[in-house]
C-alpha positions in Angstrom: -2.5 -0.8 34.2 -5.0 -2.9 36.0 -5.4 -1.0 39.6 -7.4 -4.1 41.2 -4.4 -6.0 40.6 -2.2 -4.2 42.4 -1.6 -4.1 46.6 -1.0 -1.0 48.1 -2.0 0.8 51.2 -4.9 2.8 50.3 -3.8 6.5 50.1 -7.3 7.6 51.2 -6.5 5.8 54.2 -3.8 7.7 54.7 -5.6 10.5 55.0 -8.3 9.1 57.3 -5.7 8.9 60.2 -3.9 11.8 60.3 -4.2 13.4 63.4 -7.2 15.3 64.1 -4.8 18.9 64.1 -3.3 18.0 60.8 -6.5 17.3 59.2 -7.9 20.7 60.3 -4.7 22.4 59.0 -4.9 21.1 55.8 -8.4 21.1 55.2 -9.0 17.6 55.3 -11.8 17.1 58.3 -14.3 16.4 56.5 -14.0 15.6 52.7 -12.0 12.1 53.0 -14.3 10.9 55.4 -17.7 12.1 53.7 -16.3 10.3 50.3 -15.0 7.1 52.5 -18.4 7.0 54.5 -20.6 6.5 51.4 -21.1 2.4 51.2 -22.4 2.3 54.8 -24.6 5.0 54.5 -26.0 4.0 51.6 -27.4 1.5 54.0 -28.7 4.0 56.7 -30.8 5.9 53.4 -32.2 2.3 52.5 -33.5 1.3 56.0 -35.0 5.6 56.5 -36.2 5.2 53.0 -38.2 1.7 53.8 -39.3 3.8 57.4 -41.0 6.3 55.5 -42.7 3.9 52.5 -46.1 3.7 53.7 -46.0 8.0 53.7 -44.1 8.0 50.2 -46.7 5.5 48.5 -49.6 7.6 49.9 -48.1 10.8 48.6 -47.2 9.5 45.3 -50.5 7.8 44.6 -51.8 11.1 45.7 -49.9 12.6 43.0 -51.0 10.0 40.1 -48.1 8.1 40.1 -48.7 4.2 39.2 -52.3 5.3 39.3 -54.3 2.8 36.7 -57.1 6.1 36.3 -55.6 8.9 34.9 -52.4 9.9 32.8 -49.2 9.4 34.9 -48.3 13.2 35.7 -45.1 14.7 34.4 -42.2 14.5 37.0 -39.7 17.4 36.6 -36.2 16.3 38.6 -35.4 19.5 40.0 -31.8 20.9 41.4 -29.0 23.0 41.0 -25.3 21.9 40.3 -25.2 19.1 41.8 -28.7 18.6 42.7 -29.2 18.4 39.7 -27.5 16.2 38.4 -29.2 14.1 41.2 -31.9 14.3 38.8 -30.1 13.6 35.8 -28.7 10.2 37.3 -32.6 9.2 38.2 -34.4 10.4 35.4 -33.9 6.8 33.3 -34.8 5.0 36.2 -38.0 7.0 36.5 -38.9 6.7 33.3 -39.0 3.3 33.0 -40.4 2.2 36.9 -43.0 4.8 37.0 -44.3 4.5 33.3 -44.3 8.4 32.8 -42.1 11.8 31.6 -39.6 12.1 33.5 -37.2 15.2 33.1 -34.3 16.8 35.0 -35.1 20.3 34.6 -32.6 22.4 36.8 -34.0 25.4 39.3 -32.2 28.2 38.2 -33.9 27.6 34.6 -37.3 27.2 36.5 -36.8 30.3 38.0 -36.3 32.5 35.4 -38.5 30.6 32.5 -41.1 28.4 34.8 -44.0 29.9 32.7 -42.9 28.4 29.3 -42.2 24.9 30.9 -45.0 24.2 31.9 -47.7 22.4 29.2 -51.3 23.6 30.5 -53.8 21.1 31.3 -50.7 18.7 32.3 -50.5 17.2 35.8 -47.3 18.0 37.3 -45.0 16.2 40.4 -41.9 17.7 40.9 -39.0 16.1 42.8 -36.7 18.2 44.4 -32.9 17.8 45.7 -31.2 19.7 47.9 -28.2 19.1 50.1 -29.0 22.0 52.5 -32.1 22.4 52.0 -31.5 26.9 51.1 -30.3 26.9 48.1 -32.3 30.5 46.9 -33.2 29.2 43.4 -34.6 25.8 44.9 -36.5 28.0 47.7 -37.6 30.6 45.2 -39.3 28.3 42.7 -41.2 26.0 45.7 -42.2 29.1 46.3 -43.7 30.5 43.4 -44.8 27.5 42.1 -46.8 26.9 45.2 -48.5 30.4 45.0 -48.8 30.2 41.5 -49.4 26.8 40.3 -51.1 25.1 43.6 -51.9 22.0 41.5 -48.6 21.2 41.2 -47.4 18.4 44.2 -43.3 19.0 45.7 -41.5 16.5 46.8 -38.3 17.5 48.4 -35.2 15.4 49.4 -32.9 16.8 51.1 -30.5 16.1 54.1 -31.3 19.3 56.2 -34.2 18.6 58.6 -33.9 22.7 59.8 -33.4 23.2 55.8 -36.3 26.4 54.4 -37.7 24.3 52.0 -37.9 21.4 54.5 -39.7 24.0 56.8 -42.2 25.2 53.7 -43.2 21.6 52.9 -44.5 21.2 56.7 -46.6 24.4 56.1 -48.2 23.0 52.6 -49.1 19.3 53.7 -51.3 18.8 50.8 -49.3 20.1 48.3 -45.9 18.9 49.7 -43.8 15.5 51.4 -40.2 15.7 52.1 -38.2 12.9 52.7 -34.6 14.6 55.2 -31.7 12.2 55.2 -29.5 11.7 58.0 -27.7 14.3 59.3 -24.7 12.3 58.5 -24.8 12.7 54.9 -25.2 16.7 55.4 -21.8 17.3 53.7 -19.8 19.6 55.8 -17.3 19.9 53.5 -18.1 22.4 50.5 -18.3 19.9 47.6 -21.3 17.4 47.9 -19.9 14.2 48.0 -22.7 11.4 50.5 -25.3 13.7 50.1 -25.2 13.4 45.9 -24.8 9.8 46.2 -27.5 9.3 49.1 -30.1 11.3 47.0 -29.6 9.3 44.1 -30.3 6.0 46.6 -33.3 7.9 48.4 -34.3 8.5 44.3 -33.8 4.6 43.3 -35.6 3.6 46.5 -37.8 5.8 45.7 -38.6 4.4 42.1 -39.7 1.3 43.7 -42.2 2.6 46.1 -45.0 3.9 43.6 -47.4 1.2 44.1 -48.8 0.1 47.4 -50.1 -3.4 45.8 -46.1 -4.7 45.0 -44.4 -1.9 47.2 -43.4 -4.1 50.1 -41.6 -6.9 46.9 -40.5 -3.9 45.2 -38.5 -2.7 48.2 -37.0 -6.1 49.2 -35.6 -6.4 45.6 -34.1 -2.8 45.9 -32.4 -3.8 49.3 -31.1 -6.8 47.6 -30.0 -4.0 44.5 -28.3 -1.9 47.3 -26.5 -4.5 49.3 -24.6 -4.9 46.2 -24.0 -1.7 45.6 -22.7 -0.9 49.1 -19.9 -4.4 48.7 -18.8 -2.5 45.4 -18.5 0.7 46.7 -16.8 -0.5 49.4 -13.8 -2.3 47.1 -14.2 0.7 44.7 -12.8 3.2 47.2 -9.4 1.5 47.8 -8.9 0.8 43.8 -10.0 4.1 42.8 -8.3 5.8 45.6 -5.0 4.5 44.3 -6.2 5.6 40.8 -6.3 9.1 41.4 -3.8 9.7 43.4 -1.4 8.7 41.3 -2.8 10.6 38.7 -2.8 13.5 40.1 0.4 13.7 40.0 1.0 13.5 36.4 0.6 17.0 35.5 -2.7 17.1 33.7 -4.2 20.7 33.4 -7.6 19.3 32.0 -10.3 16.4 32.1 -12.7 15.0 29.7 -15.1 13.1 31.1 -17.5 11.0 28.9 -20.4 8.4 29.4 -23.5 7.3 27.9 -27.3 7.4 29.7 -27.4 7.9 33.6 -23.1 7.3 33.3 -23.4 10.7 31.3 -24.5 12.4 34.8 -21.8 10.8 36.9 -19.0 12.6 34.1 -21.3 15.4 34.4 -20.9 15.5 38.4 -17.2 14.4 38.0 -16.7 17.0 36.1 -17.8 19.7 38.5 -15.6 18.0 41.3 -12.4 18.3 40.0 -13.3 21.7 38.8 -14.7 23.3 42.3 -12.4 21.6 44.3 -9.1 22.9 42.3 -10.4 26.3 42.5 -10.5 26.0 38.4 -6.6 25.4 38.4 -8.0 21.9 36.1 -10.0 22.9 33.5 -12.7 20.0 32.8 -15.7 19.0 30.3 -17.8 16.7 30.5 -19.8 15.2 27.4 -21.5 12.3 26.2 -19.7 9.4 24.2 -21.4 10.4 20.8 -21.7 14.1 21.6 -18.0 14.2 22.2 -16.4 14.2 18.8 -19.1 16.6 17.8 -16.5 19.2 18.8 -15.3 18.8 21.8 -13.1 16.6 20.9 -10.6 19.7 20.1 -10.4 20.4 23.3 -8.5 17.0 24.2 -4.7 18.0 24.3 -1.9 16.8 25.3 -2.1 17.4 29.0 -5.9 16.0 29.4 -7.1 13.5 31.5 -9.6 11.6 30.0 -11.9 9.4 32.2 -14.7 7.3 30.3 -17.5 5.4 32.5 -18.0 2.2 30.5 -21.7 0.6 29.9 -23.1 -2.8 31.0 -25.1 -2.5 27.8 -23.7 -4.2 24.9 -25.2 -2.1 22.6 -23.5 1.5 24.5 -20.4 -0.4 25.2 -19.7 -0.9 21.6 -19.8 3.3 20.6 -18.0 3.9 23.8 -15.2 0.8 22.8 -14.8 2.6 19.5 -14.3 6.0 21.6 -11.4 4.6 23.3 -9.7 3.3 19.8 -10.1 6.5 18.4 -8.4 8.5 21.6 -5.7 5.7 21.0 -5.5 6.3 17.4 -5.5 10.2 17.6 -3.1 9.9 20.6 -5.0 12.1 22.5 -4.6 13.0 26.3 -1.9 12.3 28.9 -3.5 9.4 30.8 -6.8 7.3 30.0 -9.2 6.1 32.9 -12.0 3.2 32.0 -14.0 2.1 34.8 -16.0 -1.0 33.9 -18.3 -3.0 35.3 -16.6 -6.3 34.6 -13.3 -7.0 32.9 -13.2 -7.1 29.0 -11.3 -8.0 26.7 -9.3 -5.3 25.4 -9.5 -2.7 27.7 -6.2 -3.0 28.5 -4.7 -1.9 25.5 -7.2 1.2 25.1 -6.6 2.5 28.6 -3.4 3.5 31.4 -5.9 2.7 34.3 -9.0 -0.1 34.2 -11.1 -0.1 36.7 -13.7 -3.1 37.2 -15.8 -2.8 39.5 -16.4 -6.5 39.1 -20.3 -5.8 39.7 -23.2 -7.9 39.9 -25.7 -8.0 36.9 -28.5 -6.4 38.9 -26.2 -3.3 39.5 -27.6 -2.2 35.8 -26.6 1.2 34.4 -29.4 2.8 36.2 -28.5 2.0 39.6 -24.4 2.4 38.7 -24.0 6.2 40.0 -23.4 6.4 43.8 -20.5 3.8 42.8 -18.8 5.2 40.3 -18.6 8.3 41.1 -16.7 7.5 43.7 -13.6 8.4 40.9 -14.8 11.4 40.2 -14.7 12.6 44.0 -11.2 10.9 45.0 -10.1 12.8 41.6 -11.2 16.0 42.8 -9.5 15.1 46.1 -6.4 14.6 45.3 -5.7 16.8 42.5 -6.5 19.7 45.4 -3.7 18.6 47.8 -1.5 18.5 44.7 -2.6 22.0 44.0 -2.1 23.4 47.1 -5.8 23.9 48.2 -7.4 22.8 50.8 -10.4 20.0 49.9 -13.0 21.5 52.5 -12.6 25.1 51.6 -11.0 24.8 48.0 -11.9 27.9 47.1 -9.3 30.5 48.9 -10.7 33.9 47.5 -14.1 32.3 48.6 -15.6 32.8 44.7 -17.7 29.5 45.4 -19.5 28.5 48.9 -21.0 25.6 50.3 -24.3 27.4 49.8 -25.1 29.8 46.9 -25.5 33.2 48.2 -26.2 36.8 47.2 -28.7 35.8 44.7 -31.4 38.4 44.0 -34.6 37.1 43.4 -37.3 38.7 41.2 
C-alpha cells in the first residue's frame, strides 16, 4: 500500500484536538504534540545553533578540531538510551566533516570501564547529550573525567538550562561549553521524542561549525540542508501517522527494525520507543540489514512487524533490496514497512506500507534521522493507546521514569 497516496484525516490530528481534560485523562498532553512539533522546531535549534557559532567555533578550535597543527582529537559521542543513540545518528557525519575518530561510546560503559577507553597520549573531546541534563551516569562520568582526566574538553548538549551537568560546565569554563536547547524541546512526556531529534540537528549544525575560515558558508548550506528537512518532516507526519495507526491495530506482538549506517540508529531508537512506551507488551529488535540474518532473523515470526529504513545510497540499497525479497520469500512477519527516500521501482511488491519521503538529494543518509524517525515515535504512539497505556506515563508500575533514578554510583 502506498500511504502518500491515500487522503485521510490525519489520526495524529485527532489527537491534537481533543479537549484539554481528555488529553490529561488518557495521557495524551504532551506526547502527540512533542512528536507533531518537531519540523518547526527544528528551525528554532537551527537559528539558537547559528546564535551560538562564534562560541562553538572558538571552543572547538580550542579543542583541535579542524586545527591544520596537530592530530584532530578523538571525539567520543556520549549518552544513555536515547542519548545515545544521538551519538550513534552523528557519528558518520562527524567522521567525515571533522576529519577525525569519531565514536558513540555510551555513559554507563564510561562509567564503569572509562580507564580502558581511553588510549594515553590521545587528545580527547567528548560530546555529550542529555535531554535533562541529570541523568547520574552522564553526571558521574563529567565528573570523574574532569577530576581525573582535566585534559579532556566536554561539550554538553542538552535541553535543560537548570540541568547538573549544564550547572558543572559553567563551573569548568576551560574545560567545558554547553550548548541548552529551548525549553520547548524538554520533552515532558517520558519518552524522548523533539529533544532526540533536536540534538541530532544541534549535532549536524554542529558538524558544520569546526572552522572559523568557512563557518559562516558552512552554516548557510546547513540552513538550506535543514529547510528541507523541516518541509519533509512536515509531510512525513501525516503519512506516517496514518501508517501506524493502522498498524497497530493488526495484532503484532513484536518489531524488527533494520537499517544500514546512521538509518541503523534511527531502528535502534525505534526500537526503544515502541518498547518503553508499551510497557514491553511488544517485544522489539533492532539490527542492522547484514547483521540481521546473522541470527536474528529467527526471531521474525509470524506476528512481527518488520520496519526497514531504506538508503539513498545505491550501493546500501541494493543489500537492503535483497533483505526485503528474502522476508518475502521466507514469508516472514505480519506486516512490512519501507520508508524510502524517493519511490522505486519495486517496492511495492516487497512491502504492505511504502513510505517516500519524496526527499531532496541534499537530505543524504547522514542528515535523514530527525525525519524518519518520526515512524518510529508515531509507532510507539499508537501501539500504546491500543494497549491500554497511557503515552506520557506508559509505564503503570513505574519500572521506567522520565529520569533514571536510584543509581548508585562508585
Amino acid at each position: 500500500m502506498d500511504v502518500n497516496a491515500k487522503v485521510v484525516i490525519s489520526p495524529l490530528l485527532s489527537l491534537l484536538e481533543l479537549s484539554a481534560e481528555e488529553k490529561e485523562a488518557r495521557g495524551l498532553r504532551y506526547t502527540p504534540h512533542e512528536i507533531s512539533q518537531q519540523p518547526e522546531t527544528w528551525r528554532s535549534t537551527y537559528a539558537r545553533c547559528v546564535e551560538k557559532a562564534p562560541e562553538l567555533v572558538r571552543f572547538l578550535e580550542k579543542s583541535g578540531i579542524a586545527s591544520r597543527d596537530q592530530l584532530a582529537p578523538v571525539v567520543f559521542l556520549v549518552g544513555a538510551g536515547t542519548s545515545d543513540y544521538v551519538g550513534r545518528a552523528l557519528a558518520h557525519l562527524l567522521r567525515a566533516r571533522w576529519h577525525c575518530d569519531a565514536w558513540a561510546v555510551p555513559s554507563t560503559d564510561l562509567l564503569t570501564n572509562m580507564e580502558s577507553l581511553i588510549t594515553a597520549g590521545r587528545e580527547y573531546l567528548w560530546i555529550a547529550f542529555s535531554r535533562s541534563g541529570d541523568s547520574p551516569e552522564g553526571v558521574a562520568v563529567l565528573e570523574k573525567a574532569l577530576a581525573d582526566h582535566p585534559l579532556i574538553r566536554h561539550l554538553v548538549i542538552t535541553c535543560n538550562a537548570n540541568g547538573k551537568m549544564a550547572r558543572i560546565c559553567s563551573s569548568h569554563p576551560e574545560q567545558t561549553f554547553a550548548l541548552v536547547l529551548d525549553a520547548a524541546v524538554n520533552d515532558r512526556g517520558l519518552a524522548m521524542t523533539s529533544s532526540f531529534s533536536n540534538m541530532v540537528v544541534a549535532g549536524q549544525c554542529m558538524a558544520h561549525v569546526s572552522d572559523a575560515t568557512s563557518a559562516e558558508a558552512s552554516v548557510k548550506k546547513y540552513g538550506e540542508i535543514l529547510a528541507g528537512m523541516s518541509e519533509v518532516g512536515s509531510r512525513f507526519l501525516d503519512n506516517a501517522s496514518v501508517c501506524a495507526a493502522e498498524i497497530a491495530v493488526m495484532g503484532c506482538t513484536r518489531a524488527c527494525f533494520v537499517g544500514s549506517g546512521v538509518l541503523a540508529a534511527v531502528a535502534n531508537e525505534s526500537a526503544l520507543k515502541l518498547l518503553e512506551l508499551t510497557a514491553g507488551k511488544v517485544q522489539t529488535l533492532s539490527e542492522s540489514v547484514l547483521g540481521l540474518r546473522h541470527g536474528p532473523m529467527s526471531a521474525v515470526d509470524e506476528n512481527t512487524l518488520i520496519v526497514a529504513f531504506l538508503s539513498s545510497n545505491e550501493t546500501r540499497r541494493c543489500y537492503e533490496i535483497d533483505l526485503l525479497k528474502e522476508i518475502r520469500e521466507k514469508r516472514l512477519g505480519k506486516v512490512t514497512v519501507v520508508v524510502t527516500p524517493q519511490p522505486y521501482e519495486g517496492l511495492n511488491a516487497l512491502a504492505d506500507f511504502v513510505l517516500s519521503l519524496d526527499a531532496p538529494k541534499a537530505l543524504a543518509d547522514e542528515y535523514r534521522a530527525p525525519v524518519d524517525i518520526i515512524l518510529g515515535q508515531l509507532l510507539g504512539l499508537f501501539f500504546s493507546l491500543n494497549a491500554g497505556l497511557q503515552p506520557d506515563r506508559p509505564s503503570p508500575n513505574g519500572i521506567i521514569s522520565r529520569v533514571v533514578s536510584d543509581v548508585n554510583i562508585y
